[in-house]
Structure formats: structure tokens, C-alpha cells
N, C-alpha and C positions, 0 to 999 in steps of 0.2 A: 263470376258468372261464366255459365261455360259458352264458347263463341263456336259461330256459326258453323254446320258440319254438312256440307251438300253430299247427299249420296246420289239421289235419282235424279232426272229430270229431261223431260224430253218439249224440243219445239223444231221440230221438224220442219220441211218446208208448209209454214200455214197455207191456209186458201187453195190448200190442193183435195182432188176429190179422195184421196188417199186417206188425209188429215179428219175432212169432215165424218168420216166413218164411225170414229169415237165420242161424238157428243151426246149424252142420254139426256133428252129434256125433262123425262120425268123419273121421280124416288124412286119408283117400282123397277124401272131397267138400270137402278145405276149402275155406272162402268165399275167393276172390281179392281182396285187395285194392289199388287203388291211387291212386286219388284221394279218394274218398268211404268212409269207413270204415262196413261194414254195419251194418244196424240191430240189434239185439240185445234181444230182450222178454221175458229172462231162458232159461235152460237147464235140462233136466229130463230126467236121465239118460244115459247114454252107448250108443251103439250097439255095436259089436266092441270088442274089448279092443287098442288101437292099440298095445302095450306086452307082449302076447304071455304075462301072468300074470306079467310082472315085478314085483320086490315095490320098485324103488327106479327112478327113474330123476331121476339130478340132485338138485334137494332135493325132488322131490315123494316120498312115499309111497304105502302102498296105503290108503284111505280106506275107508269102514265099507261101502261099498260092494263091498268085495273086490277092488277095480281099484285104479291108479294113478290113474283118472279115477269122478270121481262125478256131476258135473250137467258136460257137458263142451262148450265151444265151440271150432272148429276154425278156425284163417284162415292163406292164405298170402299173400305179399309177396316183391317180386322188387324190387331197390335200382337206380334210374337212374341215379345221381354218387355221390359219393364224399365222404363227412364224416361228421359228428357226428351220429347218429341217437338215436332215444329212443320211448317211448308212456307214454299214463298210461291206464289202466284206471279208468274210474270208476264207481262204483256205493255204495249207500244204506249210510251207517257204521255201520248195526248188522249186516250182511250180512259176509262172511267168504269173501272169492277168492281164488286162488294162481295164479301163471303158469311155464310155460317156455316158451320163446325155442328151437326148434332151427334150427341152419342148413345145411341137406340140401336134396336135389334133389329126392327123392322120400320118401314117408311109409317106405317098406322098409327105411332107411339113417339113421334121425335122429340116433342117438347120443347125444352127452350135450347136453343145453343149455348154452347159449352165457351165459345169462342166465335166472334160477330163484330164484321168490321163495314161502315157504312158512311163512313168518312171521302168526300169529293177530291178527287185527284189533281185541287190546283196548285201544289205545289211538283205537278208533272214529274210523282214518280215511277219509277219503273217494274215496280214489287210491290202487292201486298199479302200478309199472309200475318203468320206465330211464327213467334221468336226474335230473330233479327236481320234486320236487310240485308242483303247479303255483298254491298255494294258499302261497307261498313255505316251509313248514312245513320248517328244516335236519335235522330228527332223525326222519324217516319210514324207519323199519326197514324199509320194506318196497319200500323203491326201492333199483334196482342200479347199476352204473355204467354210463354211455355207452356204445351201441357206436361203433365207428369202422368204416365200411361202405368197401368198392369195389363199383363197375357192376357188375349182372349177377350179383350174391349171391343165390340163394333162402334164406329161412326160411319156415316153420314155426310156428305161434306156438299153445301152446293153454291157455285163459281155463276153468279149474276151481272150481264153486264149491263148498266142502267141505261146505255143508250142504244141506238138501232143501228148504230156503222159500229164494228168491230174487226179487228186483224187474228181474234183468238190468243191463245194465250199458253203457257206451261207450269206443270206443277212439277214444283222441286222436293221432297222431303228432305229435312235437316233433324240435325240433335243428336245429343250424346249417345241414344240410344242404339244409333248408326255407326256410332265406336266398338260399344262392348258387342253388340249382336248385329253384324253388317250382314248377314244373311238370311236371318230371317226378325229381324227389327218390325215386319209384319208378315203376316202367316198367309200362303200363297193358297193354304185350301181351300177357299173362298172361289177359286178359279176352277172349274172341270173341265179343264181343255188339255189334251195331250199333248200338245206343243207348247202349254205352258202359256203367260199372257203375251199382250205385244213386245217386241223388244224392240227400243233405241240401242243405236249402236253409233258407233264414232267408223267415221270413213279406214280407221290406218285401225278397223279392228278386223277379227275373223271369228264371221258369226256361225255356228254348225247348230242346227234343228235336229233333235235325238225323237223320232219316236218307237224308239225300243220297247217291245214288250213281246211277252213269252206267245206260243201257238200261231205263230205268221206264217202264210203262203208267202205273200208279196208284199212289197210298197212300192206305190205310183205317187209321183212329187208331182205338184203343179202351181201355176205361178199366175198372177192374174195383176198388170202393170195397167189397168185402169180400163179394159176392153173386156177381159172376161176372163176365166180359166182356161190354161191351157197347156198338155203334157209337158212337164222339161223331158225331151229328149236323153236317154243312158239313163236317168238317176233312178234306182230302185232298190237303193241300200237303206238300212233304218236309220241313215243319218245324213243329210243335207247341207252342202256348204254353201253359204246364201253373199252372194256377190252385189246383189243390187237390191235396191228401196221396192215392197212390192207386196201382197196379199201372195203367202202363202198352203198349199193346201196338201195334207197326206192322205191318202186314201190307202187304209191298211185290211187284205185279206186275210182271216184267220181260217183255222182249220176246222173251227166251231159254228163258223158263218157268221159268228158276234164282231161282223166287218164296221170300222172303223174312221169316221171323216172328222179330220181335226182341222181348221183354218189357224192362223197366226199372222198378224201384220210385222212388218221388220221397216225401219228404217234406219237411214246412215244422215248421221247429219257429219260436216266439216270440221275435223279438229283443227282449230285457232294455230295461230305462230306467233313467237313475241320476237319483234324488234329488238335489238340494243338499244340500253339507255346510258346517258353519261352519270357518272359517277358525281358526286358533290358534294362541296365545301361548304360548311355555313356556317355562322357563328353563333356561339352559344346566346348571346343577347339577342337574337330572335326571338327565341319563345319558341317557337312552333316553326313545321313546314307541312303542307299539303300535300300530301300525298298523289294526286292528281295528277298535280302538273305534271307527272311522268306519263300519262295515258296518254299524251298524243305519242310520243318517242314509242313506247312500246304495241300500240296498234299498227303503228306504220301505216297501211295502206287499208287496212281494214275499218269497218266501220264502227262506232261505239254502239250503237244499234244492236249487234250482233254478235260482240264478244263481250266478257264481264270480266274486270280486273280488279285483282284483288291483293293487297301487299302483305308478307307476311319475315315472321322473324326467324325461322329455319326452311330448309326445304323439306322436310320432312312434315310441317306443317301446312308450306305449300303444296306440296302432292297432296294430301290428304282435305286441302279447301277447309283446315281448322284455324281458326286465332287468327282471322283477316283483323291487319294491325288499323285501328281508326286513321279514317284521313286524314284527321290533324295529327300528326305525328310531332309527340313531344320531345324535344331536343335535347340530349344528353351528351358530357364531353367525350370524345374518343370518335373511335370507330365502330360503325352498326352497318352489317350487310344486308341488305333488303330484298327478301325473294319476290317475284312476281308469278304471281297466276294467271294467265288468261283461259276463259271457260265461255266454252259456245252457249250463245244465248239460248240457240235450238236445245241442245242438248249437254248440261254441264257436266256431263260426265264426261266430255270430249273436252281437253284441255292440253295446255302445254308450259314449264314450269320450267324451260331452257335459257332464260334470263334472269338475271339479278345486278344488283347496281351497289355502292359503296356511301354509304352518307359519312362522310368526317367532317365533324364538332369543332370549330375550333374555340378555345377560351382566348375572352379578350384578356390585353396584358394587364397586370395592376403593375402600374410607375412604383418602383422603391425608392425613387428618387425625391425633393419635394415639388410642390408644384408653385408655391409661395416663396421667392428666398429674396431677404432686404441686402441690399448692399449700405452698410452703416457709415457713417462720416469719418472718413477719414481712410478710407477702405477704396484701394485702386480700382477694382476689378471683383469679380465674383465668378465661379463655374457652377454651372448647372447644368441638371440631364443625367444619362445615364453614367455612374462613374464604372461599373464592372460589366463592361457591354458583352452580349453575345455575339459568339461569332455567326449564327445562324441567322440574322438578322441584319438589315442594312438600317441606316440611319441616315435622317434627313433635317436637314432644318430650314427657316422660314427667311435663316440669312444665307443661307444655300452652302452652309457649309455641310460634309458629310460624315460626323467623327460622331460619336454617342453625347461627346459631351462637350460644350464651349463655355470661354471665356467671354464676359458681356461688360464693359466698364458702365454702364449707365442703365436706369430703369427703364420698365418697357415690357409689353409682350413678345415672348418667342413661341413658337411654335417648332413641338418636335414628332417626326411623322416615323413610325417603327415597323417595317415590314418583312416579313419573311422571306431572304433570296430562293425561294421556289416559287414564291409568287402564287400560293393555293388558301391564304387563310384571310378570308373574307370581311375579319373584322376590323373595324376603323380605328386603328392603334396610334391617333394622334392626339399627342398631349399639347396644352397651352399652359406655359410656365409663365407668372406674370415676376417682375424682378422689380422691387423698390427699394426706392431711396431711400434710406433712413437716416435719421441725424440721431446722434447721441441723446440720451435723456437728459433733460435738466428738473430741478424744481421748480418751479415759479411763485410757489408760496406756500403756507400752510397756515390755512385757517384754522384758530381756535377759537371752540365755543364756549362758553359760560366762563370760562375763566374761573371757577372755581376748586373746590378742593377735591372733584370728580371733574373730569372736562372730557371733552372732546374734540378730536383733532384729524384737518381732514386735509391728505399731502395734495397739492395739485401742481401737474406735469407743466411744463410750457407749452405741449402741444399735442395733439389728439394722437393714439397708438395703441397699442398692445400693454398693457404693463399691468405689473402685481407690487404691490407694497409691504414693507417691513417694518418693525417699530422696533427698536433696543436690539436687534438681531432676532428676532423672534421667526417665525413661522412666515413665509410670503401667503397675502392672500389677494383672492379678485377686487373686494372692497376698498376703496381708495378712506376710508372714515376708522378712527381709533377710537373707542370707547371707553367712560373711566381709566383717564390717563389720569395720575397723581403730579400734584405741582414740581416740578424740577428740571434737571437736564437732560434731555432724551437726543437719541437718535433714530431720523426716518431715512428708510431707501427704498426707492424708485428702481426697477426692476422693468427693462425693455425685454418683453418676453420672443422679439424676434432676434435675442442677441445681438442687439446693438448695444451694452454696458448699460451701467446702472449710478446712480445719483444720491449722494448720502448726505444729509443736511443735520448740524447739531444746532436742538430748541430748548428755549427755557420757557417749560409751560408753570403758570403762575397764576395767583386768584385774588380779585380782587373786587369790590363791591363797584356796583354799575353805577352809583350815587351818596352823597353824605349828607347830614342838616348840622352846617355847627351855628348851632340855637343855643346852647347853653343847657341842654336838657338832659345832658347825661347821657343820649343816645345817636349813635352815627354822628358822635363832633368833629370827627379826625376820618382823614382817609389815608387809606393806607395798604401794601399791598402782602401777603401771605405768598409763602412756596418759597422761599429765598433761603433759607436755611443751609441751603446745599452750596451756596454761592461763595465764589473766594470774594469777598470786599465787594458787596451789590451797591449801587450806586443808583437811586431813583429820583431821576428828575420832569418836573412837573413844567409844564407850557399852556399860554395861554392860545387863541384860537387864531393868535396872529405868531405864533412862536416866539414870544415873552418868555425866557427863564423866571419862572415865579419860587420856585421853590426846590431844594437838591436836601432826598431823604437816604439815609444809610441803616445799614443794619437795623441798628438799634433805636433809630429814630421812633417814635409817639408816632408820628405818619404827620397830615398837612392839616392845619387846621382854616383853611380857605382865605387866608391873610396874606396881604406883600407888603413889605414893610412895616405891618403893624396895623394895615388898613383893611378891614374887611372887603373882601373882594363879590361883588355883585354875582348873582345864579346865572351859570351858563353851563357852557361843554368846556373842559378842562382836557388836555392829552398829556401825556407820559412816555418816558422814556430809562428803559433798563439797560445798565453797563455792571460788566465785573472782568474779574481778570481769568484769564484763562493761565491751562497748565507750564504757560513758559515765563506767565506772569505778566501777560499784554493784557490792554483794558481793553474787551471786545465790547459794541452792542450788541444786546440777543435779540437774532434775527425776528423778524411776523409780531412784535413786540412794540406797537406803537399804536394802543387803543386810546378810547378816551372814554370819561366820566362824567359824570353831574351834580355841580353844586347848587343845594336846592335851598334857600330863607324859605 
């Protein structure tokens, strides 16, 4: 979208009787405008009812007035190219105006507006009009959208102010069309005045009134500051240099007699001056900065009432009052230099763009260092923090030493505080390193389930941590549980993932039935265990529930047939125990290996 483009605009001293000259209460005399937009020293009732006792026209209403118009200003405009047009109405934010926009040839035929804003000003803004605020404000209810003009449109325009105190007010024209055609963006024929319309002018300007034309005897200037007309003294050249605010008048003799009276109003409003502002540092993890907060710095002594400021991203954009950058200004890393505009409220054409200011980004640091480190058992000491410090940075810590990086023998939080020796970058670049104790892993046991010729097997730590587990050298994973393991010799490891070492345990998973009936029936009379095969000289021995050796089975053994001594032994819980010899030829038991079973009559 294209951003806001102020060419005209004039607000002179209001409330003077200079000012009130320019208000047309009614359609039929509206004010012409087309370079210099008239002065206006507020509105004070309406003359005919331009609306004919209509009770609605567009979004205005009929007002306590009984009109559709209550304190009413009249102006028309005729468009010379073709583009993006716009205005902003501005006047005092505790005041209350409404606009429509008609585009008709004549006051008899208006119709509907084009553009109609009738929205109450309790969010006490300062502007309303088409296109955009000019004070970069996204959320003004009270602005419409763009028009998009051709050559040779008339409109219409009329400025209502709803209530009965008014300060008056000034129209600003904006838009692209003020870029490609700044001269004639609207077409001044509409004016038959030899001096041309009123002109604003900026005090540090120099204004000269031409009224040049062929067949002259003479010209008499004369000046009228609020008492009446009256000769300037010497001046009777076809061109006038105009020093002060005033109703001026030519009075031109020709050779023809086809003698000559042209009036023109002039006035000078105040160009603005901007303060210094300071420059500033911010950190990227803002988000945002307001734009604003520079307005007191750069008013200085002036009043926000009466100047209009406006932040932009080249001066080029700022002299020209295009691409005011939004208040909230989103933060980017680096450096962004930020022009400033200030623009007389009276008349924006009078400004000054002799300040700018420096915003620098700073990015927070990201630590390459960890923030988590375990000191593990058996481990003196640990370092943490920064190991490859910068020199351009000072370094702090919470035990007041000042080096990027220390030695800590014991767990605990440290705090380390990272600042820039120039002392300009805003971000809070302190880290908390927490440092623990670790103990070496151990196993604590390894459950196995079903005990059959699929099993499962599930490794468990002594103590809660970080860890991944391994089965046969395989693959680490997060799961502490082994599925369809095959009966035999296995190795599991224990994996402390804060490197503190790891824990390898060798098991003899093995299968056996949960219960037997030796009945005599041919079916589960013997118990017995499977998986041993792999085994150097297995060795299974049988106990009762008070640790009675009942029975010791080998390889080859049939298995137990629920007897001691020859004496059938009564249904209960029976336990077990497996031995073999390992590779140097010692008789181990295999570990997690001491379930038990049920003998069932």
C-alpha cells in the first residue's frame, strides 16, 4: 500500500477574522480548491438546507440541529491526473467532525457520497479524512479508503462539525497522485482569480503575487490586515513581494479600460524545529519499540498540539512526508537510522527534517557452552562456562570470580553474567549453569518376564537419571524393556547419557513352565527348565519355601518329578536355582535367576 503523501495543507492562526473568511456554509458558494487548501477559523451554523429536509444522506444523519448539517464548511475540487487521492481533516482532539465526499457537477445532483465518515471521536483523534492517518495511527475508525481518481472528476466535499464549540479545522490533500502530478494533481481552472487561490505559506518562505498580463497602464497593490484596504506605498510593479499574513488586492489599469480587481488571501504559518534525540540500544528480544517515546525529545519546547511528527527510513522520504514508518517499530538486528519529520499543524507544508537518531539491535548471546554439566563419581572437579571467551566482553560470575570460565568441585547453581566492555547492548546476557552430582551407573536388576521361549526383559538402574540401554551390543535405545529375547546368555548395558560410564551385566534368560501336576497322567509330571543348551555344565537346583535342597537337575536330567526321597511332596510354591561354569571354568550363579513355581495334585 502506498503511504501517506501530504502535499497541501493549511491551519493558520484559527479564530482570527482573517481565518473565518473562508467558510462557505452552503453547496452553491463552495470554497474552490486547488493548490492551497483554504483557511478555516472554525464553522458556526449552516445557511439553506443543502439536503432539502432529508433525514439521512450516506452515513451522516439529521443532527440536533434538525439538518443533516449543523456547523457546516462547504469546498469543491476538480482532479488533474489520475491516481491515489486522499485528505486528512485535522482539527483539536477533544472537538467532534464528520465528512462526506460527493462527486457531482453541480450542488442539484450530489447523491450519495463517495466517502462518509460519522464515526464519534472518543478515542480523541486528531484527524479524520481518506486514506491514512497521518500520525501513522493503523486503527483510526475514522478514515476511509482511498479514492482512485480520473482527469476532470468534480467533487463536493462537506466538513460538519456535530457540536456547537469548535476551534475549526485544516484540510491536508495526500496520495500518490501528489507524487507523479504535484502540480497540477487538481486542475486550478475552477478558480477565476488573477492572483490565483489563497496561499499558505511557511514563515522562512518568500511569497511574490504575479499579476502579469498584456495591455497595462498601471498596478496599485493594496493590503487589508483586518481594518480595511489600503495603498502599500512605492509598490506598482506587476509583481508583489508579500512579507506579512493579510488580504491582498491588485487593482490593474489597462489600455482597454477592461480594468482589473483581483483579491488573494496569504498567510505564514511557523516552520517547526526539531530538537536532538539520543540515539538507542535495544535488544532484539523486545519485539517492538514505539516510536513515540522520541516526541517529547524532539518537540522540545514546542507543543504536540501544533507540530506533527513523523518517523521515516531515508531522508528523502522524510522531506517528501512519504512512508511515515508505524509507531510500533519492528526490531531488526543491526543498525537502522531513523529520520524525523516535524510538520506545522497550521500548515504541513512548513516543516523541518534537520534531525535523526540511530536505533542499534542488539542480538541476545546463545551460550555454546552447556548449561547442564554432571560432575560424575569419582571426578575431582568440573569447568564450565565459556571455554573460547571473547575479548570484547567482560565476564562475571555469581562466586565473583571474573574469567569466562571456572572450576566448581561440587554441584550447585552458578550464575554467569556476559556483558559488552562498552557498556551499550541492552540485553540481559546472563546465564544459570546448574552442575550435578552424578554417581556412576549401576544395574540393580533385570527383570524377566514370561520366562519362556520369547521373553522379555526389562534392565533397571539403581537410581533415577538419564540413561539408554543396550542388549548383546546392539543399538542404544530410550526404552529400558527388551522384547522376544531367545533363551540364553545375553549381555545388557546401562548407558549414563550425562557421561558418567556405563554398566554391563551378563544374564541367562531361560524358560520354564509357571507350574506341573505329576498325577500320573502323562501330562506336566515332571518340571523342568528349557534354554540351557548354551550352558557349560548347568546345574539346577530346586528349594523348598524354607530353603530345603529338594532336588539338583543337570543337563540331561528328565527334570523333578515333585518327590524328596521318594516321598511325594504336597502342592505349594517351589524356587530354583541355576549354576554353570563360566569361560575360565568357575561355577557362577546366573544373576536375576531365582524364581519360583507351582506344584499342583
Amino acid at each position: 500500500m502506498n503511504r501517506l503523501i501530504v502535499l497541501f495543507g493549511v491551519f493558520w492562526c484559527l479564530g482570527t477574522t482573517l481565518a473565518r473568511t473562508q467558510v462557505a456554509p452552503d453547496c452553491s458558494n463552495a470554497v474552490p480548491i486547488c493548490n492551497n487548501t483554504p483557511v478555516n477559523g472554525g464553522t458556526n451554523g449552516f445557511g439553506a438546507d443543502d439536503f432539502n429536509g432529508a433525514g439521512k444522506s450516506g452515513c451522516l444523519e439529521k443532527t440536533p440541529s434538525g439538518s443533516i448539517e449543523s456547523n457546516a464548511a462547504w469546498y469543491r475540487f476538480r482532479t488533474g491526473a489520475s491516481g491515489q487521492l486522499g485528505f486528512n481533516i485535522g482539527f483539536d482532539s477533544n472537538e467532534d467532525w464528520d465528512f462526506a465526499l460527493y462527486k457531482a457537477s453541480d450542488c442539484n445532483s450530489l447523491g450519495e457520497p463517495v466517502r462518509c465518515n460519522f464515526f464519534d471521536n472518543r478515542d480523541a483523534s486528531s484527524f479524520i479524512g481518506v486514506g491514512e492517518d497521518p500520525q501513522g495511527a493503523t486503527d483510526n475508525v475514522q478514515y476511509e479508503e482511498w479514492l482512485e481518481v480520473l482527469p476532470g472528476e468534480d467533487y463536493y466535499l462537506l466538513v460538519n462539525n456535530f457540536s456547537n464549540i469548535n476551534s475549526g479545522f485544516s484540510i491536508q490533500f495526500t496520495g500518490q497522485i501528489f507524487v507523479t502530478n504535484p502540480y497540477d494533481a487538481l486542475d486550478c481552472a475552477i478558480i477565476n482569480n488573477l492572483l490565483g487561490p489563497p496561499i499558505a505559506a511557511c514563515d522562512n518562505e518568500n511569497v511574490v503575487l504575479d499579476a502579469t498580463i498584456s495591455d497595462v497602464v498601471s498596478y496599485t497593490w493594496y493590503k487589508d490586515v483586518g481594518s480595511g484596504y489600503t495603498v502599500i506605498p512605492g509598490e506598482a510593479s506587476a509583481t508583489l513581494n508579500v512579507l506579512e499574513a493579510a488580504f491582498y488586492r491588485v487593482e490593474v489599469i489597462t489600455q482597454s479600460q477592461n480594468n482589473i480587481i483581483s483579491d488573494v488571501q496569504v498567510g505564514f504559518s511557523q516552520a517547526p524545529s526539531t530538537s536532538p534525540v539520543a540515539d538507542e540500544h535495544l535488544c532484539l528480544d523486545s519485539g517492538k519499540y514505539y516510536l513515540d517515546q522520541k516526541d517529547q525529545q524532539a518537540l522540545g519546547g514546542q507543543s504536540a498540539s501544533e507540530v506533527i511528527l513523523s518517523y521515516h527510513n531515508s531522508l528523502t522520504e522524510a522531506e517528501a512526508g512519504v512512508n511515515a514508518l508505524p509507531l510500533e517499530y519492528k526490531l531488526q538486528p543491526g543498525e537502522q537510522r531513523i529520520y524525523i519529520r516535524a510538520s506545522s499543524v497550521q500548515n504541513p507544508r512548513c516543516y523541518d527534517v534537520s534531525e535523526d537518531f540511530i536505533i542499534t539491535v542488539h542480538e541476545p548471546l546463545v551460550p555454546d557452552f552447556p548449561l547442564e554439566v554432571f560432575l560424575c563419581e569419582g571426578e575431582v572437579n568440573a569447568v564450565i562456562g565459556e571455554m573460547d571467551p571473547d575479548p570484547a566482553y567482560n565476564y562475571v560470575w555469581s562466586t565473583g570470580e571474573l574469567t569466562s570460565n571456572i572450576t566448581v568441585v561440587q554441584g550447585g547453581e552458578y550464575t554467569l553474567t556476559i556483558t559488552d566492555k562498552l557498556g551499550v547492548s541492552p540485553c540481559n546476557n546472563t546465564f544459570n549453569i546448574k552442575v550435578f552430582a552424578s554417581k556412576t551407573p549401576h544395574i540393580k536388576e533385570v527383570v524377566i518376564e514370561d520366562l519362556q521361549d520369547s521373553n522379555t526383559i526389562a534392565i533397571m538402574p539403581d537410581r533415577e537419571g538419564d540413561f539408554e540401554y543396550s542388549l548383546d551390543e546392539g543399538a542404544y535405545q530410550s526404552d529400558n524393556k527388551f522384547y522376544k529375547v531367545l533363551p540364553g546368555v545375553h549381555n545388557v548395558t546401562l548407558n549414563d547419557l550425562n557421561g558418567c560410564g556405563t554398566a554391563t551385566e551378563s544374564i541367562v534368560v531361560v524358560g520354564f513352565p509357571k507350574f506341573f501336576t505329576p498325577n500320573g497322567d502323562g501330562l506336566n509330571d515332571v518340571w523342568n527348565i528349557v534354554g540351557i543348551s548354551s550352558l557349560e555344565e548347568p546345574l539346577l537346583t530346586v528349594y523348598n519355601r524354607y530353603g530345603k535342597l529338594l532336588a539338583q537337575l543337570s543337563q540331561n536330567s528328565v527334570g523333578w518329578d515333585g518327590t524328596y526321597n521318594g516321598v511325594a511332596l504336597p502342592s505349594d510354591d517351589y524356587w530354583f536355582k541355576l549354576s554353570f561354569k563360566d569361560q575360565d571354568g568357575q561355577r557362577i550363579v546366573a544373576k536375576y535367576i531365582n524364581n519360583h513355581f507351582s506344584l499342583k495334585r
